[in-house]
N, C-alpha and C positions, 0 to 999 in steps of 0.2 A: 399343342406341345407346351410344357409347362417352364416357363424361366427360374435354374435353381436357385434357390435362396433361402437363408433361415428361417423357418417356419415362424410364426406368430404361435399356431398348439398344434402339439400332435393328440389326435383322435383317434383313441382303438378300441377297436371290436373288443368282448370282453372274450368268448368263448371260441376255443379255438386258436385264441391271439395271446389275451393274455393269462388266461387258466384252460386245461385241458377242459376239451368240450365233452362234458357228459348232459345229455339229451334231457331239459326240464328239473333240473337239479335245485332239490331243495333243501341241503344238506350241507352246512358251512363246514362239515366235516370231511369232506372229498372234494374241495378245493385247491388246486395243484397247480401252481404255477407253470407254463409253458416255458420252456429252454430259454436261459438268457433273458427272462420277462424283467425279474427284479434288476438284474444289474443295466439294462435299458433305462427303465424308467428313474432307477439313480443317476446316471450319466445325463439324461434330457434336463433330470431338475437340477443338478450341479449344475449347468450351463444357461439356469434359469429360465428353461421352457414349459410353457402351461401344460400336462397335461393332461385329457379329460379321457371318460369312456363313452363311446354311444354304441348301446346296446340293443337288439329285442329281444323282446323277454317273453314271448308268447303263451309261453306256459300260463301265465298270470288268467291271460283270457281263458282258455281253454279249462280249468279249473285245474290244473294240475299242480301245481303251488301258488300258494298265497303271500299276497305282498310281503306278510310277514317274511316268510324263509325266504322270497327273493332277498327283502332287506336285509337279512342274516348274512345269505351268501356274499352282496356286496361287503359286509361291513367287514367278512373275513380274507376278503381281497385287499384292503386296504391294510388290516392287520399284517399280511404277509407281506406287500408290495408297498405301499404306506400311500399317506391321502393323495386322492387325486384331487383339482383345481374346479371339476365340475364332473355331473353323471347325468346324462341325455338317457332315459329308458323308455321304450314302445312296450308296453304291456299288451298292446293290441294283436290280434290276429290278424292274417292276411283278408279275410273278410268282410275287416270292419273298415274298410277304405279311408283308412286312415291317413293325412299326408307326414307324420313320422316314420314310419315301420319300415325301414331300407328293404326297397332299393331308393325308398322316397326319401329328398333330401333334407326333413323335418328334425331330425337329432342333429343331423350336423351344423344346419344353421343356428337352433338351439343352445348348443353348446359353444358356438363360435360368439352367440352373442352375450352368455353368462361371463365367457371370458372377456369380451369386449375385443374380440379380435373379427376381421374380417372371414367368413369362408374362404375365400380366394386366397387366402393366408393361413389355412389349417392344411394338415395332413393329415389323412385319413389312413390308421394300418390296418388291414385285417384279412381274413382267410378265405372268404366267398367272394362271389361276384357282384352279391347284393352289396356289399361293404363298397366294391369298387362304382358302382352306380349311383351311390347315393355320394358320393364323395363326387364323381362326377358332375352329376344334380347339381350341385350347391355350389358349383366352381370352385372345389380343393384338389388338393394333390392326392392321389391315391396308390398305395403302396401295399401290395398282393403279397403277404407271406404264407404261401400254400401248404398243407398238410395234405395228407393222405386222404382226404374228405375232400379238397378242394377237384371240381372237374378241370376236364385239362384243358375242354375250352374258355372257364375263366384264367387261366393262366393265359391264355394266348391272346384274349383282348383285355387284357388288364394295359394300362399303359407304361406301369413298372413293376415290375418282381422283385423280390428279396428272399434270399436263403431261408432270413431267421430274423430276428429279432437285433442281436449284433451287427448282422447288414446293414437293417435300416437304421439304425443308431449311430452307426459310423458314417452313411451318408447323408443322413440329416447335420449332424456336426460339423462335418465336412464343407456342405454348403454355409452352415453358419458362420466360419471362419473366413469364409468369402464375401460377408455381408457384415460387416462389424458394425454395431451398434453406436450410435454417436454418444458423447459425453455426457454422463450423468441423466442417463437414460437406461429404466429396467425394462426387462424383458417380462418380467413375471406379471401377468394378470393376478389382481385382485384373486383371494385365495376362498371359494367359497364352497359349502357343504353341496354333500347329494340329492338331488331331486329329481323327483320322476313325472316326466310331462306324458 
């Protein structure tokens, strides 16, 4: 059980989380924000929290897009949504035993330590089970926002759920306000570009 508190960063899935999930998309032209995604992530960095995306990107392996259009689609995520603080990406297959590629907890330690923040002090959002596992893995908080795609027995061992995207934005906040930051001390992690491990 996890003791609430302000998160150090919030980590999210990018498909399905924070732009609708179309299947190996490599087309920054049908990138679509999920409900509630943009004004989320305005509110986390109003209140000065780091956050990143950890993603797999499998397609890359599989030749189905090339890094190129991966990098496109990230870049037109940021255009709409604006920079995130770091981008954790598994370009790898499930085959290539890799220890990134969630459910393995390799992006999120990644990204926890671009930011200079502890795992144990990230929150992990996203819509599968694999999101919830690797969040798991790496000792973060993990927070299930299910779609139509998600099985219902990852809903049921997720260890929190959330509506939406407003949900969990409101209870992360929530606990921040419970945890106030001592004087003349920022929240915000060092602000650095995307990079794919």
């Amino acid at each position: 059980m996890f003791v609430q508190r302000g998160p150090g960063a919030v980590l999210f899935d990018r498909d399905g989380t924070l732009i609708r999930d179309i299947p190996y998309n490599g087309d920054p032209g049908k990138v679509q924000p999920m409900p509630g995604a943009v004004e989320a992530l305005s509110r986390l960095r109003r209140a000065e929290i780091p956050v990143a995306v950890v993603t797999n990107q499998s397609g890359v392996a599989k030749g189905l897009i090339t890094p190129d259009e991966m990098g496109q689609v990230n870049a037109r995520v940021e255009e709409l949504m604006g920079p995130f603080d770091a981008w954790a990406i598994c370009v790898h297959d499930d085959g290539d035993c890799c220890t990134c590629r969630k459910p393995a907890p390799g992006l999120v330690i990644r990204a926890a330590a671009v930011l200079d923040v502890s795992p144990r002090d990230c929150v992990v959002v996203g819509d599968i089970g694999r999101d919830m596992e690797a969040a798991r893995a790496a000792g973060a908080r993990g927070i299930l926002v299910p779609t139509p795609q998600t099985l219902h027995q990852e809903v049921l061992e997720a260890a929190e759920v959330a509506a939406d995207l407003t949900e969990v934005t409101d209870r992360l906040l929530g606990d921040l306000e419970a945890a106030p930051v001592p004087a003349g001390h920022s929240r915000r992690a060092r602000v650095l570009g995307w990079s794919r491990w």
